[in-house]
LUMROZA-985220 format. One record per residue (C-alpha): z, x, y; chain; residue in one letter. Coordinates in Angstrom, 2 decimals, always signed. Layout:
[[Z,X,Y],'A','a']
...
// end
This chain:
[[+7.33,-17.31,+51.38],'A','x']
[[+5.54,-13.61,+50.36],'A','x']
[[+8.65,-13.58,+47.69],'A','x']
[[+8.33,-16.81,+46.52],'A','x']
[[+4.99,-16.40,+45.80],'A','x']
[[+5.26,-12.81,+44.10],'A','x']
[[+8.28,-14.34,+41.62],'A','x']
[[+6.29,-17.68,+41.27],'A','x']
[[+2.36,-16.86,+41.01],'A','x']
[[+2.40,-17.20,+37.44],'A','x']
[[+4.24,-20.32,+36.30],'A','x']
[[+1.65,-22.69,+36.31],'A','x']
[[-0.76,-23.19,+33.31],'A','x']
[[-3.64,-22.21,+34.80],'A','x']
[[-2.43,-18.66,+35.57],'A','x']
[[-1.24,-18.01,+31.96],'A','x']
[[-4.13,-18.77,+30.67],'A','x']
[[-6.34,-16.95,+33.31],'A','x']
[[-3.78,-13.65,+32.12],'A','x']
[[-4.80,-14.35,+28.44],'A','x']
[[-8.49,-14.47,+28.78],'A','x']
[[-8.60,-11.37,+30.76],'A','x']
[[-6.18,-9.73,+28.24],'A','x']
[[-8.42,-11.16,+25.26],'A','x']
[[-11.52,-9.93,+27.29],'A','x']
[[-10.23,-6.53,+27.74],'A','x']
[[-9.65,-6.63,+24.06],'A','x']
[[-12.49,-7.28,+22.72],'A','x']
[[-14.58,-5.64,+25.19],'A','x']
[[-12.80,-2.39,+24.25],'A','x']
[[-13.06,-3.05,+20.61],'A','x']
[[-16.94,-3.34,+21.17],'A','x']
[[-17.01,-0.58,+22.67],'A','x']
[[-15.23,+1.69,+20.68],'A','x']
[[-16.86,+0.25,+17.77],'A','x']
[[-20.10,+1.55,+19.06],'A','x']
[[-18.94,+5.04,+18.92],'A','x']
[[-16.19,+5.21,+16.08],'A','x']
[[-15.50,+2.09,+13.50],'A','x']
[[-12.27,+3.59,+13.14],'A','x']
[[-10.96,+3.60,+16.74],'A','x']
[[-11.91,+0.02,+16.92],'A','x']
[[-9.83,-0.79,+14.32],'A','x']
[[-6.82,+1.17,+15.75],'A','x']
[[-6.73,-0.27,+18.90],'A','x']
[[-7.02,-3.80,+17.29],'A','x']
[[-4.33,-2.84,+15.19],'A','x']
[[-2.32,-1.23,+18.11],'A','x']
[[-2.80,-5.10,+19.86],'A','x']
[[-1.34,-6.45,+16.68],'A','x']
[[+2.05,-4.04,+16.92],'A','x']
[[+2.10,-5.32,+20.70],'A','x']
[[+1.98,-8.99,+19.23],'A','x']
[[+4.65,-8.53,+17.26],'A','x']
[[+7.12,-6.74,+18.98],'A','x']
[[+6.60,-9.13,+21.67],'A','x']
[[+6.73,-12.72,+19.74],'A','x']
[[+9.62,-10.78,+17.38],'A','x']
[[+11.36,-9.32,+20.57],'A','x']
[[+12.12,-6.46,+18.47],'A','x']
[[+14.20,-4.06,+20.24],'A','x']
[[+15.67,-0.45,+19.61],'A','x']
[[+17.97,-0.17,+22.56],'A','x']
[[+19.17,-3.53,+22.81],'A','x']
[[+20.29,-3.19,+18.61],'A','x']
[[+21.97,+0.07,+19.47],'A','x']
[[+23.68,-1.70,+22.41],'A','x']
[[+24.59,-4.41,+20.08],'A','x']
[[+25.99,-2.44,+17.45],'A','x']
[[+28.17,-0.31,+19.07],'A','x']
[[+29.54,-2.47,+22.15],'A','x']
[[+29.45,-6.16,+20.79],'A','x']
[[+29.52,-5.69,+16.64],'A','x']
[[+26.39,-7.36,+16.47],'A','x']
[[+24.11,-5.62,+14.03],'A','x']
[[+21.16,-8.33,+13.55],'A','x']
[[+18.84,-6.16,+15.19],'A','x']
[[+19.94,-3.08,+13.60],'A','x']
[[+20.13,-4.86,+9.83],'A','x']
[[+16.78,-5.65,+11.16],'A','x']
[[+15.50,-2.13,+11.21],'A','x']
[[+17.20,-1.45,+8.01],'A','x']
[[+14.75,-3.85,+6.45],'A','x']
[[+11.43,-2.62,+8.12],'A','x']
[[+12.49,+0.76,+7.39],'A','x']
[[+12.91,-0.29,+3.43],'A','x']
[[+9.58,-2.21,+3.22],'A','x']
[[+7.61,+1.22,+4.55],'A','x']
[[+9.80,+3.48,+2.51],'A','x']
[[+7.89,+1.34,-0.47],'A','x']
[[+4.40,+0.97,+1.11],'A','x']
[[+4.19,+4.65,+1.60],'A','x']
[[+5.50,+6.68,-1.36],'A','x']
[[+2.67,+5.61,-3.29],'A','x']
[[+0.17,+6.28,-0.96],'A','x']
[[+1.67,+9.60,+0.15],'A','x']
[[+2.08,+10.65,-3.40],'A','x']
[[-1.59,+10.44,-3.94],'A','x']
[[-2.19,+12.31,-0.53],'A','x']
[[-5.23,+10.45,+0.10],'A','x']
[[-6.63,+7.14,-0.28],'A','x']
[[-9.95,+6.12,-0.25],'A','x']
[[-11.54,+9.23,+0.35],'A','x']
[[-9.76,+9.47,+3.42],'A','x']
[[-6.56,+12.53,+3.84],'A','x']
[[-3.27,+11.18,+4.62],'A','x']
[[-0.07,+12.98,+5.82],'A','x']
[[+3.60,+11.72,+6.46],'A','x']
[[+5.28,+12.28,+9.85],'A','x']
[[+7.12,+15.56,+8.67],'A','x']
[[+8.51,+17.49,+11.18],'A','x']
[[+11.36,+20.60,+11.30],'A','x']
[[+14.97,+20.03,+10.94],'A','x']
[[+16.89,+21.94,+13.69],'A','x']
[[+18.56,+22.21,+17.04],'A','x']
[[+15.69,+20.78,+18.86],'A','x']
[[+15.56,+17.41,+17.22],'A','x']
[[+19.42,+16.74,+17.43],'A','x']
[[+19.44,+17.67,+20.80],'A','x']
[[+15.96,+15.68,+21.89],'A','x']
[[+16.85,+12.65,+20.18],'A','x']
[[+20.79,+12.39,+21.90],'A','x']
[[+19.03,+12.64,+25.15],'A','x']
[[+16.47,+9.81,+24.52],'A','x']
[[+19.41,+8.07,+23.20],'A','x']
[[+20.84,+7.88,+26.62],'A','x']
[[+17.90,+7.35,+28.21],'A','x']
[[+16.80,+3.95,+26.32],'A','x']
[[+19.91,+3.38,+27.31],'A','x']
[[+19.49,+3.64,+31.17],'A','x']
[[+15.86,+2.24,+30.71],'A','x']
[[+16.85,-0.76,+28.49],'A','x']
[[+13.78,+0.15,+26.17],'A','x']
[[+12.36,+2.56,+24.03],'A','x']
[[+8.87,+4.10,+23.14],'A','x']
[[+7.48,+0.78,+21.85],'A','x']
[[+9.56,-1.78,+23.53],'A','x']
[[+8.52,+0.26,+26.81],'A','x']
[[+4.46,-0.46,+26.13],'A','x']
[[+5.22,-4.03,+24.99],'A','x']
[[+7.69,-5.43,+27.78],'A','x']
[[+5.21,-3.50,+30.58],'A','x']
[[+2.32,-5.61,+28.71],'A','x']
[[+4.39,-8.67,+28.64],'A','x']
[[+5.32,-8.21,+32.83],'A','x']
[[+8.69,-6.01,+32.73],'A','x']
[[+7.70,-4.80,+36.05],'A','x']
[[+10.45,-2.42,+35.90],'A','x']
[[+8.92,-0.78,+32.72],'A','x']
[[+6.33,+0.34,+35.10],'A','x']
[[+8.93,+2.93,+35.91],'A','x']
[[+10.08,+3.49,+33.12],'A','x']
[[+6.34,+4.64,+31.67],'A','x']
[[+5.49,+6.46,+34.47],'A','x']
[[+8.40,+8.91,+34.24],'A','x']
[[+8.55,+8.38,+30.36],'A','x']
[[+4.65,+10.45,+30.63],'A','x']
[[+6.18,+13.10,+33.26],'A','x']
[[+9.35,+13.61,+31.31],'A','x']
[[+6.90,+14.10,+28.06],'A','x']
[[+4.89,+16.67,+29.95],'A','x']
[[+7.74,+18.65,+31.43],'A','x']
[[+8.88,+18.74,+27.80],'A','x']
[[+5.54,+20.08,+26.53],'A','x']
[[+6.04,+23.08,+28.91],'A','x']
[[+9.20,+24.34,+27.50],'A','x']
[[+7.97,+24.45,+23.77],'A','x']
[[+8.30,+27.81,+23.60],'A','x']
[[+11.68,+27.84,+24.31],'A','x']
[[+12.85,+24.97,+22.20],'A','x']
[[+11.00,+26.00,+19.26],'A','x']
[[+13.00,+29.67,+19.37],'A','x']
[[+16.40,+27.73,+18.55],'A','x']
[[+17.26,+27.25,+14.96],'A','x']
[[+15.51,+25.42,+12.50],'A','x']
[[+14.22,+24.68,+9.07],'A','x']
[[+10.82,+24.23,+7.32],'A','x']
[[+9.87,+20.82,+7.12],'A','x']
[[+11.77,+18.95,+4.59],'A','x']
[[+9.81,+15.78,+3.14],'A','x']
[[+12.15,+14.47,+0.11],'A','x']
[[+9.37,+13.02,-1.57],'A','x']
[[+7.66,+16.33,-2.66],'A','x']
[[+11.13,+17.84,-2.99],'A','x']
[[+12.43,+15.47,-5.23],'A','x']
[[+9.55,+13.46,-6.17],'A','x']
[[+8.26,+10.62,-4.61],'A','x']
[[+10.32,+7.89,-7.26],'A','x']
[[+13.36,+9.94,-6.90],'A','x']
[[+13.45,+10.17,-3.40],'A','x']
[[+12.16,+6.65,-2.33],'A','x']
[[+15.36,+5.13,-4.81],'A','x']
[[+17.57,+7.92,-3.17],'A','x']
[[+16.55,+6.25,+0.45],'A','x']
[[+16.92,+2.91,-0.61],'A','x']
[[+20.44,+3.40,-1.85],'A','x']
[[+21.24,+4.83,+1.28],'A','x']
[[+19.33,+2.27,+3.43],'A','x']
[[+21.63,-0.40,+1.23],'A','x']
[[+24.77,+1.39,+1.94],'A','x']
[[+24.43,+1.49,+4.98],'A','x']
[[+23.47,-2.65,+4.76],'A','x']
[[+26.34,-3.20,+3.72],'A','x']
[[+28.52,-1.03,+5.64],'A','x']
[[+27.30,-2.83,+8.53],'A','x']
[[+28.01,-6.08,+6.78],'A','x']
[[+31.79,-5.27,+7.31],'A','x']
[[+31.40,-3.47,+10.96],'A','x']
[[+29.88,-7.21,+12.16],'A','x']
[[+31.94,-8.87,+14.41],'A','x']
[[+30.83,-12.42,+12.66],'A','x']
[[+27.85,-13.11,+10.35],'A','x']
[[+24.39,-12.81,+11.04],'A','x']
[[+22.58,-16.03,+12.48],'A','x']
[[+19.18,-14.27,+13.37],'A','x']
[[+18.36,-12.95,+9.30],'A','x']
[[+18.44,-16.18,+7.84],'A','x']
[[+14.97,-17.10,+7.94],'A','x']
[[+11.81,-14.97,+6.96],'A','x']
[[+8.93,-17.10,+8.13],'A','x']
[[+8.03,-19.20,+11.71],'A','x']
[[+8.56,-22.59,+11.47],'A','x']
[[+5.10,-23.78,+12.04],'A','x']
[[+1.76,-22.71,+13.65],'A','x']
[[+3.19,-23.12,+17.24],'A','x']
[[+5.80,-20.47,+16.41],'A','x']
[[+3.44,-18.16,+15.21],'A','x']
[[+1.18,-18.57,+18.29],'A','x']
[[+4.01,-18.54,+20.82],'A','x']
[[+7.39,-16.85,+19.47],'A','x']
[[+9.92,-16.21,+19.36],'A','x']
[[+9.44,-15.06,+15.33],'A','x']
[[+12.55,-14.52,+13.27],'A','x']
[[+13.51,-10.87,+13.30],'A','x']
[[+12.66,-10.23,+9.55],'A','x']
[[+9.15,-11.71,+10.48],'A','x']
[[+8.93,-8.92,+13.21],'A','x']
[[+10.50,-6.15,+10.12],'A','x']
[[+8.03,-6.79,+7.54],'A','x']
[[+5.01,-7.30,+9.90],'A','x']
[[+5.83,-3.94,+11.67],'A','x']
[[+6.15,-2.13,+8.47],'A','x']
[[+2.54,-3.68,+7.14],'A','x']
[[+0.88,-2.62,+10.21],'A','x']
[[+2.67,+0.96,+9.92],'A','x']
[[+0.69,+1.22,+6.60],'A','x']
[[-2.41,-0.03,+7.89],'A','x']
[[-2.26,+2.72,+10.63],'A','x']
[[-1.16,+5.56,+7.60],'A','x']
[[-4.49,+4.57,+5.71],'A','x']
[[-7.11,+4.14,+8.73],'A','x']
[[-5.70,+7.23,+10.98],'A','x']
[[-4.29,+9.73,+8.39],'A','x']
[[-1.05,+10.13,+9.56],'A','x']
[[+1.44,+6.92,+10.42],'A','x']
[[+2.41,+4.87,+13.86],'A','x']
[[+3.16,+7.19,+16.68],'A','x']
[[+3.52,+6.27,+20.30],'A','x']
[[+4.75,+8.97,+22.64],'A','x']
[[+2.07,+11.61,+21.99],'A','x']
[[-0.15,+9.87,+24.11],'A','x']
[[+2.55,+9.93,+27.34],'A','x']
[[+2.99,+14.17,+26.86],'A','x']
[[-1.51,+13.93,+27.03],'A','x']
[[-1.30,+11.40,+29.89],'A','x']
[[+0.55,+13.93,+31.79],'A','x']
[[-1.24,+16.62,+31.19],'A','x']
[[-4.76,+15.36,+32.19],'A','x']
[[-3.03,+13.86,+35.67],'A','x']
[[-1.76,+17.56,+36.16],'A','x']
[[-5.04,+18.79,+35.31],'A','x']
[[-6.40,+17.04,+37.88],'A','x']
[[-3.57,+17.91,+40.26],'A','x']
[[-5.10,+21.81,+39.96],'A','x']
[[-2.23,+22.75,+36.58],'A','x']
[[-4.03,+25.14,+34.42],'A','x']
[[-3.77,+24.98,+30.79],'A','x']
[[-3.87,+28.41,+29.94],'A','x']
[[-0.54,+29.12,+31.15],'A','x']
[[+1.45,+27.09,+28.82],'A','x']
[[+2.12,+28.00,+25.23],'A','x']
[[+1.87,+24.76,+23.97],'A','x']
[[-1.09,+23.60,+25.74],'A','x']
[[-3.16,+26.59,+23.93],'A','x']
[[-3.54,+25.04,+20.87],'A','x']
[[-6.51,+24.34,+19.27],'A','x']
[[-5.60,+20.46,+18.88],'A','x']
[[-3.59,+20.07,+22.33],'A','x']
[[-6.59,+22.42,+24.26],'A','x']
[[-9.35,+19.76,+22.25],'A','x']
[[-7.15,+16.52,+23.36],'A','x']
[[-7.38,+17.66,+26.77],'A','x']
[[-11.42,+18.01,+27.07],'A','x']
[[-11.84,+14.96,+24.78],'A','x']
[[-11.41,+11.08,+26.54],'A','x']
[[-8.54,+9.57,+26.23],'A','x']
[[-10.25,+6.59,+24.28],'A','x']
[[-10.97,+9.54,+21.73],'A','x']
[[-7.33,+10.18,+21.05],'A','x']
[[-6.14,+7.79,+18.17],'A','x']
[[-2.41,+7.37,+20.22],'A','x']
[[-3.63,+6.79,+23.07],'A','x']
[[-5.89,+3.99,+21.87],'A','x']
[[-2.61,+2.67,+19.71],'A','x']
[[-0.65,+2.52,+22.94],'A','x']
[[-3.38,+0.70,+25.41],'A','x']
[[-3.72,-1.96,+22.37],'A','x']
[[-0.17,-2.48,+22.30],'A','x']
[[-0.15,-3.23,+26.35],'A','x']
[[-2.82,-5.61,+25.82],'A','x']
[[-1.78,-7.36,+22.64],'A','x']
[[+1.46,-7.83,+24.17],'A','x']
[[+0.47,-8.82,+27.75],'A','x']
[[-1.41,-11.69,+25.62],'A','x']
[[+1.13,-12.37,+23.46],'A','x']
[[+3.30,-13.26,+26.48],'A','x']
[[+0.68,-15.16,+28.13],'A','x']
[[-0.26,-17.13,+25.01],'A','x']
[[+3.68,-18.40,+25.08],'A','x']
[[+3.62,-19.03,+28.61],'A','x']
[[+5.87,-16.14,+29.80],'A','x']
[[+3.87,-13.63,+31.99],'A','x']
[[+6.03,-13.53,+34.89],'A','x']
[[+6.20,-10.13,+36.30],'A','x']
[[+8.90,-9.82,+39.69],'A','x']
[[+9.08,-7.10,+42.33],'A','x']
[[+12.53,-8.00,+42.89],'A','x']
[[+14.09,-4.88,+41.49],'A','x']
[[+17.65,-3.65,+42.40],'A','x']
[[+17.01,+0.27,+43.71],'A','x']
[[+19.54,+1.24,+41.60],'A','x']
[[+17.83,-0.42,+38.85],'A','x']
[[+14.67,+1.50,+39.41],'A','x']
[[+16.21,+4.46,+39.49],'A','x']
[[+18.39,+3.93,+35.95],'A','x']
[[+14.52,+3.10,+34.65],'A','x']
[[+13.51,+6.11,+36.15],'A','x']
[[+16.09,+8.55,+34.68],'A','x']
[[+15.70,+6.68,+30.96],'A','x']
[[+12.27,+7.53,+31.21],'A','x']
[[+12.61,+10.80,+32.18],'A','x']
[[+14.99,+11.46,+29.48],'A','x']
[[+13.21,+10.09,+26.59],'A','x']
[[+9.78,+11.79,+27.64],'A','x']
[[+11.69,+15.00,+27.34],'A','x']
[[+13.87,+14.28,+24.59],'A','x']
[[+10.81,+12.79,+22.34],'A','x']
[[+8.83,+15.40,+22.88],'A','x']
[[+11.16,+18.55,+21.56],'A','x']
[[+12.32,+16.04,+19.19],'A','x']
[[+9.05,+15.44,+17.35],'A','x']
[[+8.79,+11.89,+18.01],'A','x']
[[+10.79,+8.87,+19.41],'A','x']
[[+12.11,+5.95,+17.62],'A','x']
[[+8.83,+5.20,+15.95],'A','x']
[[+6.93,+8.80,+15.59],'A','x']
[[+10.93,+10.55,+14.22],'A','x']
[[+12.43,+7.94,+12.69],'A','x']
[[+10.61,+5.00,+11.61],'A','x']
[[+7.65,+6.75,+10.97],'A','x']
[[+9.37,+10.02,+9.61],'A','x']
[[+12.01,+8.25,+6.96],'A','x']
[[+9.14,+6.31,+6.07],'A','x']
[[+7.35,+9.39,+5.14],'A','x']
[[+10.72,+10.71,+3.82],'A','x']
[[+11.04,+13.52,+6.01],'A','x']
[[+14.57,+14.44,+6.49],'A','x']
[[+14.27,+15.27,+10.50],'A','x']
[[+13.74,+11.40,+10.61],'A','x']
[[+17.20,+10.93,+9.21],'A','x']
[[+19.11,+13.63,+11.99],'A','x']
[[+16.82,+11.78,+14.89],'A','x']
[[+18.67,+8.65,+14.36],'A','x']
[[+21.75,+9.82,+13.63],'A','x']
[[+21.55,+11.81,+17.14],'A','x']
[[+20.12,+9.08,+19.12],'A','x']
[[+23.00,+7.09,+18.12],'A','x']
[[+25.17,+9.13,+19.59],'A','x']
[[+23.03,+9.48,+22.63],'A','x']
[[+22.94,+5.28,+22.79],'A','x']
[[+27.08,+5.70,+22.63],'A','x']
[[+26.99,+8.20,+25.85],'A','x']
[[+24.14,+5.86,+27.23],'A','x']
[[+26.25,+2.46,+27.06],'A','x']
[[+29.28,+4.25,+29.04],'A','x']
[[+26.65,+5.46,+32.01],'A','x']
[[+25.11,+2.35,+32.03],'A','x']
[[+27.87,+0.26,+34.80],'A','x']
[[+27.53,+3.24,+37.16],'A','x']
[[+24.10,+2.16,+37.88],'A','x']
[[+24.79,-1.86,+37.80],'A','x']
[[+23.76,-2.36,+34.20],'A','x']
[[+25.71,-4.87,+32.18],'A','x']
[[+26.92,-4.38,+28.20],'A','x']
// end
């Protein structure tokens, strides 16, 4: 009876919408509050609730597209993310060109091109394999009831803080400067240089499909009840995440990030577990040693990330689908706890994850953005063949 009631508790009407009122009141009761302090973090964490929206309603996955693409021939999800990834190349040359924008400074996600990056973004390649998500789909599908994204987030932080102290180390292999292509070659030369790229490799995987895409065909929802409940048509999801990328560039300075936020969440539980800052290289810096005395509602990520649980947990109740289990195969758990584990480590010598590297970074035309993907491809190819040893289907 105990597991009937733990799978079932939330299929009637009344518990969905008892799930979206406390979501909506946690909300807007944080956005109160944080508007009472700082305007801006307000806005951010309303905005962060809006990425958790769509992703959810758009089901707009990372890992699954990779999975897709190289095991079934099924690129919709990929072709997908060549479209978001187009839109923000647009939305942010201009506004990167000018380097600010309404009196506010604004910087691209640039990071350095070496060793590091290639060899953190293979290994959260396999891990979103393992975990079956990736830095955003593991905040929205724990907000929409993936219970085994609990998992999954909890080793994601420790994996990001073990990362954080071997910076030292990682930062010693080779590298170069930061590349951004836009002040290299000019902002109109390089945003019609990524474009032609981002097309070639359209239609390249035009010809790689294994039959034509069914999922691309429409832009728009239907009607109202689509838009409230999902699912949204993928290039709804592309576009929308790609607005609310630019949205983030002009109200925090700098564009979407997620996993930040997991390498701070594990430091401030070791902090309180008697770690001491002092001894880690990386932790000495003026804006990692200032993160850790500040609140975590003071960090823009970390307010970004909660919003996305909560817009998402909403989103799911809103279409009726809050239905978290605890009927988890151990091996299961323990494939979402290695994924994790892996991309917390692997994001954090690699600059960034899916969003913070590569959506974020090509956006911002920086050229590590570029090697991340092409590296966590590879990763998601090692990732797909370890995934049957722990039960996981293709």
């Amino acid at each position: 009876m105990s597991k009937q009631l733990n799978t079932n508790i939330f299929r009637s009407n009344f518990a969905q919408n008892a799930v979206l009122v406390g979501g909506a009141s946690l909300l807007l009761s944080g956005a109160v509050w944080l508007f009472m302090s700082d305007s801006r973090m307000a806005l951010l964490w309303l905005i962060g609730a809006l990425f958790g929206v769509t992703l959810y309603h758009a089901a707009f996955g990372f890992a699954l597209g990779y999975r897709q693409l190289l095991v079934h021939r099924d690129v919709d999800l990929v072709q997908a993310q060549v479209v978001m990834v187009a839109v923000a190349i647009c939305l942010f040359a201009p506004v990167l060109a000018s380097s600010d924008i309404l009196g506010q400074e604004v910087v691209g996600a640039v990071a350095p091109v070496g060793w590091q990056v290639a060899a953190g973004a293979c290994m959260f390649g396999i891990g979103m394999q393992l975990a079956d998500g990736c830095g955003s789909g593991t905040l929205y599908t724990v907000g929409g009831g993936g219970s085994k994204m609990v998992f999954t987030l909890a080793s994601f932080v420790a994996g990001s803080f073990w990362a954080s102290l071997h910076m030292d180390w990682w930062l010693e292999l080779p590298s170069w400067e930061p590349v951004s292509l836009g002040e290299t070659m000019g902002w109109p030369q390089a945003t019609a240089a990524q474009l032609a790229f981002l097309l070639v490799v359209a239609v390249l995987l035009k010809y790689w499909a294994r039959t034509p895409s069914k999922r691309l065909r429409r832009l728009w929802p239907r009607d109202w009840q689509e838009v409230m409940s999902g699912p949204w048509p993928l290039l709804t999801g592309a576009v929308a995440l790609a607005l609310l990328n630019l949205l983030t560039l002009v109200t925090a300075g700098h564009p979407w990030n997620i996993t930040w936020a997991f390498t701070l969440w594990g430091a401030k539980t070791a902090t309180l577990l008697g770690w001491d800052p002092s001894t880690s290289y990386f932790w000495s810096g003026d804006f990692q040693d200032m993160a850790l005395h500040s609140g975590i509602l003071e960090d823009v990520t970390s307010v970004m990330d909660i919003g996305i649980i909560l817009g998402a947990l909403c989103a799911a109740a809103l279409a009726g689908r809050y239905m978290p289990t605890l009927k988890i195969p151990r091996l299961t758990v323990a494939a979402a706890i290695l994924g994790g584990l892996a991309m917390g480590y692997g994001a954090r010598i690699a600059f960034g994850c899916n969003i913070g590297a590569f959506f974020s970074g090509v956006a911002s035309s920086s050229l590590h953005g570029w090697l991340w993907i092409a590296s966590a491809l590879l990763g998601a190819w090692v990732g797909v063949r370890i995934r049957p040893w722990f039960g996981l289907k293709n």
